[in-house]
C-alpha positions in Angstrom: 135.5 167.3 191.3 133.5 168.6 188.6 129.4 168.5 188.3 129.2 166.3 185.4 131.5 163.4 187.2 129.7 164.0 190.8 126.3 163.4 188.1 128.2 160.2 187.8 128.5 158.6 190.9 125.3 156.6 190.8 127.3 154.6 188.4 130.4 154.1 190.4 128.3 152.8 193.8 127.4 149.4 194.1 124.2 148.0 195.1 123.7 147.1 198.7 124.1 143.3 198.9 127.1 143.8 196.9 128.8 145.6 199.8 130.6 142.6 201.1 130.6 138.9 200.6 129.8 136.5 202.5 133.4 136.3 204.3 133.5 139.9 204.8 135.6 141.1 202.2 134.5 144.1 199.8 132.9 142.3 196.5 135.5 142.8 193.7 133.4 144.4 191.2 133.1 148.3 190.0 129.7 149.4 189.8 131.1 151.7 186.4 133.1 148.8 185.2 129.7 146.8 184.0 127.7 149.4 183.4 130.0 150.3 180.8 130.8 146.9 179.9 126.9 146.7 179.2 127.2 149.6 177.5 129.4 148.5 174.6 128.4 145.1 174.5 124.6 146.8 173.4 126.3 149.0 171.3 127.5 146.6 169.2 124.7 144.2 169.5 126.6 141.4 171.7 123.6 138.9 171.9 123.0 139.5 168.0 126.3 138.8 166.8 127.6 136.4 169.2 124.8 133.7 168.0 125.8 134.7 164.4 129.7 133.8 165.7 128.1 130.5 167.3 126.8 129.1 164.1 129.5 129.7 161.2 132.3 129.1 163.4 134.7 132.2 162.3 137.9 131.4 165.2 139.5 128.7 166.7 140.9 130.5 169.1 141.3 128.2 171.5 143.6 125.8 169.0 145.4 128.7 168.2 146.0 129.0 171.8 146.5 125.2 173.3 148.9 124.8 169.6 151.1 127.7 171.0 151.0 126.2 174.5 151.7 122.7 174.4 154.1 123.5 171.5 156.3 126.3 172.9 155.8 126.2 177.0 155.9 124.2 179.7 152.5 123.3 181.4 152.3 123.3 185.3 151.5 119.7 185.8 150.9 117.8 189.7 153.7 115.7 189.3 156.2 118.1 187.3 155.8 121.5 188.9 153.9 120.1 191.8 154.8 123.3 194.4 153.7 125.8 191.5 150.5 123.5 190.8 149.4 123.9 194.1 149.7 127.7 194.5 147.8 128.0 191.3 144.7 125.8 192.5 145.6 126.8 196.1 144.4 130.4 194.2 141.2 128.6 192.3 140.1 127.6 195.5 140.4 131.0 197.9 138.8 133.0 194.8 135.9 129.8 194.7 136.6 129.5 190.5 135.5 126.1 189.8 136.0 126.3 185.9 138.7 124.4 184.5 141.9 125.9 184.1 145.4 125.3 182.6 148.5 127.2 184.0 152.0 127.2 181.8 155.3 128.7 181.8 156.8 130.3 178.8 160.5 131.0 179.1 160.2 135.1 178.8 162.4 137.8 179.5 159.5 139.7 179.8 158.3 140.7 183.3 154.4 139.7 182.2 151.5 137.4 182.7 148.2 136.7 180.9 144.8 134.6 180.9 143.0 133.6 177.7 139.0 132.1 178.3 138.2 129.8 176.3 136.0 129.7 173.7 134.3 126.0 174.1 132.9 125.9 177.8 134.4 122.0 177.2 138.1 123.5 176.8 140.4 124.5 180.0 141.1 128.3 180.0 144.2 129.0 179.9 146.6 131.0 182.4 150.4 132.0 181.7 153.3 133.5 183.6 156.6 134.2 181.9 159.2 132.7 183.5 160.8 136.0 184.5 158.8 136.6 187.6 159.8 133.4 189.1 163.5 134.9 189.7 161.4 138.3 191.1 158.4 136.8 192.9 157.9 135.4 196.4 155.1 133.0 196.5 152.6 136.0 197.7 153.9 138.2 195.0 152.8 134.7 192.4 149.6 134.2 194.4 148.6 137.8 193.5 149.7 137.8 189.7 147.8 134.3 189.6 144.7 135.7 191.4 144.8 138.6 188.9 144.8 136.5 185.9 142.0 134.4 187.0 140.4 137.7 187.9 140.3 138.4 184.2 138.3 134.9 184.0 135.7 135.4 186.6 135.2 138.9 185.3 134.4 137.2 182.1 137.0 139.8 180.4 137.7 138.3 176.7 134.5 137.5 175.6 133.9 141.2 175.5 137.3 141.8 173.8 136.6 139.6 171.4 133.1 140.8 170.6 134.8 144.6 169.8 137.8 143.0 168.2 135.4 141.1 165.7 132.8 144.0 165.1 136.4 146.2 164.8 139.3 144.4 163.6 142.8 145.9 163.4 142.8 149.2 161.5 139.2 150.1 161.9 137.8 153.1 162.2 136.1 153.2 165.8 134.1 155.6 166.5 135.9 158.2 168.9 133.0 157.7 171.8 133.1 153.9 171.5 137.0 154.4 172.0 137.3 156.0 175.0 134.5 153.7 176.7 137.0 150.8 175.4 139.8 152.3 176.9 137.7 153.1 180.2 136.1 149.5 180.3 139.6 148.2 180.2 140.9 150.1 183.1 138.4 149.5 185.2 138.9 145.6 184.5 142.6 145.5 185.4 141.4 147.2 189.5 138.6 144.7 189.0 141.7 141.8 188.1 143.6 143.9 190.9 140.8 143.1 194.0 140.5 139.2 192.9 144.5 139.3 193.1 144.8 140.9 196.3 142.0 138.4 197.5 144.2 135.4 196.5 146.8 136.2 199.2 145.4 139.2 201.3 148.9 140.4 202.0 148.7 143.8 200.5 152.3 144.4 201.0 152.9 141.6 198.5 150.2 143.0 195.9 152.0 146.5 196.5 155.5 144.9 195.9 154.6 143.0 192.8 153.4 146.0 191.0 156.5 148.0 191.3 158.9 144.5 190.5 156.8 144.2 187.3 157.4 147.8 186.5 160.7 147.7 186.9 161.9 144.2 186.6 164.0 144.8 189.7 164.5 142.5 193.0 163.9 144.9 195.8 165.0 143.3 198.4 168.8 142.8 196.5 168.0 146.7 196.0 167.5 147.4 200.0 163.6 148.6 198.9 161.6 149.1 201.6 157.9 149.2 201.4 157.6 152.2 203.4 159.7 154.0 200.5 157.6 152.3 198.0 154.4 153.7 199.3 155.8 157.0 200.2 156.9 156.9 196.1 153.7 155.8 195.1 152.1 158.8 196.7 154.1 161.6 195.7 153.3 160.2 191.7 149.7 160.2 192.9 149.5 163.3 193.6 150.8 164.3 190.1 147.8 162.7 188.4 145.0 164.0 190.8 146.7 167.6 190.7 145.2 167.2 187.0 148.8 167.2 185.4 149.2 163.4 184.6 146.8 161.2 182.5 146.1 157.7 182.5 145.5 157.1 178.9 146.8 153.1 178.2 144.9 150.0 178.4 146.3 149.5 181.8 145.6 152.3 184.5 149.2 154.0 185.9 151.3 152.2 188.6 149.7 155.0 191.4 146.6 154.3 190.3 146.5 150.6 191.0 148.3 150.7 193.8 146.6 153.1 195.8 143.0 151.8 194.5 144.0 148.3 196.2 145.1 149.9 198.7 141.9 151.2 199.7 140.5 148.2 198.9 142.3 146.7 201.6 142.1 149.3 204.3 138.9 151.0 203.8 136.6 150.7 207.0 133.3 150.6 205.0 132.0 150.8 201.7 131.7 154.8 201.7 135.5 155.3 202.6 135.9 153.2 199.6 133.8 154.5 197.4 134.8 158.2 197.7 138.4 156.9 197.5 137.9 155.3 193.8 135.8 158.2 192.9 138.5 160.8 192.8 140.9 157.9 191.7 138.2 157.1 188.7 138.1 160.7 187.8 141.9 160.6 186.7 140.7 157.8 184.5 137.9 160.0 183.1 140.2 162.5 181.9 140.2 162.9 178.1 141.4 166.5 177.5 144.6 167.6 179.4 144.1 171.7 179.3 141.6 173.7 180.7 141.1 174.6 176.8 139.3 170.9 176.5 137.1 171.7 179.2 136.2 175.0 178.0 135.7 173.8 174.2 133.4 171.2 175.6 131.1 173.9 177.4 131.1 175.5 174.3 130.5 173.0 172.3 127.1 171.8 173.9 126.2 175.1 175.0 126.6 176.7 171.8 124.8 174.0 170.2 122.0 174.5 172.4 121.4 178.0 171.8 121.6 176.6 168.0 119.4 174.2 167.8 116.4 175.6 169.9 116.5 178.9 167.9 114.0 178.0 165.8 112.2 175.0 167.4 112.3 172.0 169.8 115.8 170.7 169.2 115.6 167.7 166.6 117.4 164.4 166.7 119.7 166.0 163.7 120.5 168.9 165.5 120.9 166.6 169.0 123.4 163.9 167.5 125.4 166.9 165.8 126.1 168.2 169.2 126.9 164.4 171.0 129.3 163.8 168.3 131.3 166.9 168.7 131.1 166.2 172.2 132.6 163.0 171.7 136.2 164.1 170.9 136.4 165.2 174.4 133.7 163.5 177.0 133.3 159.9 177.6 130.1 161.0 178.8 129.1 163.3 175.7 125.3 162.7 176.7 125.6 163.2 180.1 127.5 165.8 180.0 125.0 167.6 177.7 122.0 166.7 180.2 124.0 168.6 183.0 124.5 172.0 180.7 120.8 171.5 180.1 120.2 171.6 184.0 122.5 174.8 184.5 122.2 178.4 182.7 123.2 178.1 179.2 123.4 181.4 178.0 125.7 181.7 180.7 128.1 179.1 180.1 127.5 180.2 176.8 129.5 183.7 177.6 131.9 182.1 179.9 133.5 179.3 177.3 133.2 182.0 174.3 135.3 184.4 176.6 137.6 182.1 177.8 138.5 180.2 175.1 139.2 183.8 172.9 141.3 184.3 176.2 143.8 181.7 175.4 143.4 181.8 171.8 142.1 184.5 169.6 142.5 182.7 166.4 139.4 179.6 167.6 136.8 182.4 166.2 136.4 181.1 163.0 136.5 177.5 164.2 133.9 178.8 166.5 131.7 180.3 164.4 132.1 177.1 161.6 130.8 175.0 164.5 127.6 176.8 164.9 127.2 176.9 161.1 127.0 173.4 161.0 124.5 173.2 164.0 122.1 175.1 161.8 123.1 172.8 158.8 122.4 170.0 160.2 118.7 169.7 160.1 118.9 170.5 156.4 116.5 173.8 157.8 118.3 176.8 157.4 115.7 178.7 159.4 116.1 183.0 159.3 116.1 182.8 163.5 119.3 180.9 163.3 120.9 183.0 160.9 120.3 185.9 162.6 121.6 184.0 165.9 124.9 183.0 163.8 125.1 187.1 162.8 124.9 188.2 166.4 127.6 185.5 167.5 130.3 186.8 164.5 129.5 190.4 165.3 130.4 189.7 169.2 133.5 188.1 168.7 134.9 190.9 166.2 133.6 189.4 162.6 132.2 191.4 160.3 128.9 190.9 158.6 130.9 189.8 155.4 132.8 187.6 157.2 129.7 185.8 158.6 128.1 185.6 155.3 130.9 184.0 153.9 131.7 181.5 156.2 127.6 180.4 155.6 128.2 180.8 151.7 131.1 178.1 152.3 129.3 175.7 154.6 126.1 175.6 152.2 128.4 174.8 149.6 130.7 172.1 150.9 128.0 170.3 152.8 124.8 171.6 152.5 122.0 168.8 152.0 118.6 169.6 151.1 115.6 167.4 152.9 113.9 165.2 151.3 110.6 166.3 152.6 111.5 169.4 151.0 111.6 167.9 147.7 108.8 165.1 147.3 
């Protein structure tokens, strides 16, 4: 585990009276999971926007959704479906969700469920399982897919989707930060969704079961499965991902993930076993860059910068978001991560990243050298310190003073900006 995700843990502990409920049982929530759900919903100004939504009425989401329902799928009444019915509110009632909720059944090939909240607190959310996992499922296996869907509910999941989706609609340009926090946000939901499905039956050989029937659409049992073989499966993949070889990079975290994240969910003796169990789990999830190139550019990146921008003076906000933003290509974190090179010797990881990124590929120099250019750009002050500084760096890696000078006569001239101070 690496500094800058230990510098992260506050985030993935929860508070003490969040430990265990009432019954017992480990709260469901993920300490990261809300920070960063917090995190985007500031972002893109969720209070702001949502009253703006309120008043002119842009969806009508939930007729889109009851139309499709009632039109094309078969709803899971008392007196039609009345063993289903009572599963599903058998479910409401062990995970205490007292909001109004109708379940369907669309006839689907497609080993899937899904929940949609509704819009008007007056409206029914709406829950719905393909009909394919009733030919799969034993009633645990249902009781957990339920649970999970209404895990989605309680974890109050869409409003947030549809926040980004209307700030961002399809084909936007999101910023590269804002994505992976997205992406992050959304993972973390789905083992949030996980823990409220394994609460709904507590049978974590069902929970364990149904993951690997909805990845493969198979009936273990008619297979001769075990779940001994299942788990011993699901650790060898593991240990792919946490060997740093595998990334987890969909909406939904990998099978091994999941499964072993409920698993200690269900098992873990107290909340530090747990925690330090979903910390090296989350830091699979973390991963953006999948060489030790990534890493490397990333010291660079903020070190370099560093050294840049406090050449001639305090770093300026110019100078700061410059560095964040290249950062963001390849952290999650950019801003934490910078605050840790801050903390450590920067001259140091300065050498270290120069050296091993020329190690696995001579031909970064001029990429390297462009980046530092535009460091000094970037406060529209082309100060003599940092030019000198830029010099130094070329001459180092094997450029010569013309080269230098003409990789600044370039930069001035393609993006060069003068202040405004400068000029009234």
């Amino acid at each position: 585990m690496d500094t800058f995700t230990n510098s992260l843990w506050h985030w993935f502990k929860g508070t003490d009276k969040d430990d265990r409920q009432a019954d017992g049982r480990f709260s469901a929530s993920i300490e990261l999971e809300k920070k960063i759900g917090e995190q985007i919903y500031n972002a893109l100004q969720g209070s702001v926007v949502e009253e703006v939504l309120r008043k002119i009425k842009t969806t009508n989401t939930d007729a889109y959704w009851r139309s499709a329902m009632e039109g094309h799928s078969l709803k899971v009444e008392e007196d039609l479906l009345k063993d289903f019915y009572d599963l599903c509110h058998e479910v409401c009632g062990k995970l205490d969700f007292k909001e109004k909720v109708d379940f369907y059944i669309t006839g689907d090939s497609t080993v899937n469920a899904f929940s949609v909240a509704a819009e008007n607190e007056e409206e029914p959310h709406i829950v719905n399982i393909n009909s394919a996992l009733f030919g799969l499922m034993t009633q645990d296996e249902l009781r957990f897919v339920v649970g999970h869907e209404l895990g989605h509910l309680i974890n109050r999941d869409t409003a947030l989707a549809r926040l980004i989706n209307f700030v961002f609609p399809p084909n936007s340009d999101v910023p590269v930060t804002l994505q992976y926090k997205i992406r992050l946000h959304e993972q973390l939901a789905e083992l949030v969704a996980d823990r409220y499905g394994y609460l709904a039956v507590e049978n974590l050989d069902a929970c364990v079961t149904a993951f690997f029937k909805m990845a493969s659409g198979l009936d273990l049992m008619k297979m001769n499965v075990s779940i001994e073989a299942l788990i011993a499966d699901n650790n060898r993949r593991l240990d792919y991902f946490l060997k740093d070889k595998g990334m987890s990079r969909a909406s939904h975290p990998v099978n091994p993930i999941r499964v072993q994240a409920l698993n200690l969910f269900a098992t873990a003796k107290d909340k530090e076993e747990l925690d330090n169990g979903m910390k090296e789990l989350i830091s699979i999830l973390l991963k953006v860059g999948d060489s030790d190139l990534d890493e490397h550019t990333a010291r660079f990146i903020a070190s370099a910068g560093l050294l840049v921008a406090s050449t001639d003076e305090d770093i300026n906000k110019e100078e700061y978001d410059k560095i964040i933003q290249s950062l963001a290509a390849l952290k999650i974190f950019p801003k934490e991560f910078l605050d840790e090179i801050i903390k450590g010797d920067v001259a140091e990881i300065f050498n270290e990243s120069v050296q091993k990124m020329l190690e696995i590929n001579p031909g970064l120099k001029e990429g390297m050298l462009q980046y530092m250019i535009q460091i000094v750009l970037s406060d529209k002050i082309i100060a003599k310190e940092e030019v000198e500084l830029i010099y130094q760096f070329g001459n180092s890696i094997g450029l010569s003073d013309m080269e230098v000078a003409t990789a600044i006569a370039e930069s001035i001239q393609q993006c060069y900006v003068p202040s405004l101070d400068a000029i009234c």
